[in-house]
C-alpha positions in Angstrom: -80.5 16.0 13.3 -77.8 18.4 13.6 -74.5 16.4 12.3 -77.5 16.0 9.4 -77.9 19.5 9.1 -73.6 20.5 9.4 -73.2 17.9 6.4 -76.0 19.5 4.2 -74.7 22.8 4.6 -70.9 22.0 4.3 -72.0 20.2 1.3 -73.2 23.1 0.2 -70.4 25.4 1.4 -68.2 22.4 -0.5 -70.2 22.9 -3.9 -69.6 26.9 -3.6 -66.0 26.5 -2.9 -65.2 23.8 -6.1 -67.6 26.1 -8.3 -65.9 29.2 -8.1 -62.4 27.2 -8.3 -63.1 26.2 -11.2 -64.6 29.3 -12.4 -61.3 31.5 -11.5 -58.9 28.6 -12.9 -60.3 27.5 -16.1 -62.5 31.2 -17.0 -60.2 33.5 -15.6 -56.5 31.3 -15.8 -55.6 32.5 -12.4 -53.6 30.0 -10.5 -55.3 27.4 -7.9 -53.5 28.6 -5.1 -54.7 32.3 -5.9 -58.2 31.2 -6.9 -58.4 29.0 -3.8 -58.7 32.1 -1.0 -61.6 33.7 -3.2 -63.6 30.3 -3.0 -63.0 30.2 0.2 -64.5 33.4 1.0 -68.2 32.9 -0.9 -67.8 29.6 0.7 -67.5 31.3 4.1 -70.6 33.0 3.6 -72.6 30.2 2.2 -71.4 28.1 5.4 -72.0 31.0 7.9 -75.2 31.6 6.6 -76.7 28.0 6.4 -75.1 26.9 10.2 -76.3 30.4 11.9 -80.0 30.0 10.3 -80.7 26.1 9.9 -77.4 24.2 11.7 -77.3 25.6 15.4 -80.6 27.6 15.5 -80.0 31.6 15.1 -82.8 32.1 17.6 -80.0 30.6 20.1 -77.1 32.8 19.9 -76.0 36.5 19.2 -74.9 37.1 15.4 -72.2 39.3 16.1 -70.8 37.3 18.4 -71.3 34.0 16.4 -69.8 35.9 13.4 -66.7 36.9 15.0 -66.2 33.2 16.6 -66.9 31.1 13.3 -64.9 33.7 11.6 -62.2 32.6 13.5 -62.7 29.3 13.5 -62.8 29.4 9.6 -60.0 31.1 9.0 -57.7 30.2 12.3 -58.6 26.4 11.3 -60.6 25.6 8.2 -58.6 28.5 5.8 -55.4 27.7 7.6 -55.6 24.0 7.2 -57.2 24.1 3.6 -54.6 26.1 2.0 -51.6 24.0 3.5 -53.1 20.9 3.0 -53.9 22.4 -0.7 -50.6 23.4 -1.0 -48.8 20.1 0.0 -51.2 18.3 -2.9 -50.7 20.7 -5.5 -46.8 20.2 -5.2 -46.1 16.7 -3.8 -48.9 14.7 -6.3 -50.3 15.1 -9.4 -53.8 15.6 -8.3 -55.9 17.5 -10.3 -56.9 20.8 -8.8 -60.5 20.3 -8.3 -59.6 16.6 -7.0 -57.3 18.0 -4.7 -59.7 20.8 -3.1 -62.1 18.1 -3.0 -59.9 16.0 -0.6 -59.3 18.9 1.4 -62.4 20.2 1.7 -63.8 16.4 2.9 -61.0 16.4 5.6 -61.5 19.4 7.8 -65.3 19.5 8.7 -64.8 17.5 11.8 -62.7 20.0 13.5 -64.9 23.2 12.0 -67.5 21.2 13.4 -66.5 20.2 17.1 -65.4 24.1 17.3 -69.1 25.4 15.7 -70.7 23.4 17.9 -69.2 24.1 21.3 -68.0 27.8 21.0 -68.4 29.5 18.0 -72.4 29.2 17.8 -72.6 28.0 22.0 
């Protein structure tokens, strides 16, 4: 039930992220690589949120502590690894933005997982 509940909430996380992309981009005209960090922070709440409360069972863990950790492992891995990977499609392909944040953000959940699951919410 778990790997259920990480895939509903990174979906969710996911849906956040490419929204207010393509708010910022196509509303506001500010570059993908610029508007990319901001999505990744509402994101970061969304996802926090959602695998604190429903993913790995608040009741089960210290917030502060499991906000610090996934913290890190968001922005040490996931942030880290999105805007590179972002970066390299952006300049090497003609992706379209929003397809190439999607491919991103479908790549890096198994290693935000595997660290959610055995340290940041253990």
């Amino acid at each position: 039930m778990r790997p259920i509940k990480f895939i509903v909430t990174g979906a969710a996380a996911a849906a956040v992220h490419l929204w207010v992309l393509w708010l910022l981009v196509d509303l506001t005209q500010l570059a993908p690589l610029l508007a990319n960090p901001a999505a990744f922070i509402l994101a970061f709440v969304v996802s926090y949120l959602g695998h604190s409360l429903w993913t790995f069972n608040h009741k089960q863990h210290v917030h502060r502590n499991a906000l610090v950790k996934f913290l890190l492992v968001q922005l040490l891995c996931s942030f880290v690894l999105n805007q590179s990977l972002y970066t390299l499609l952006l300049t090497y392909t003609a992706l379209n933005y929003l397809m190439a944040s999607f491919i991103v953000l479908a790549t890096i959940p198994l290693v935000t997982y595997t660290l959610s699951k055995y340290w940041a919410f253990k």
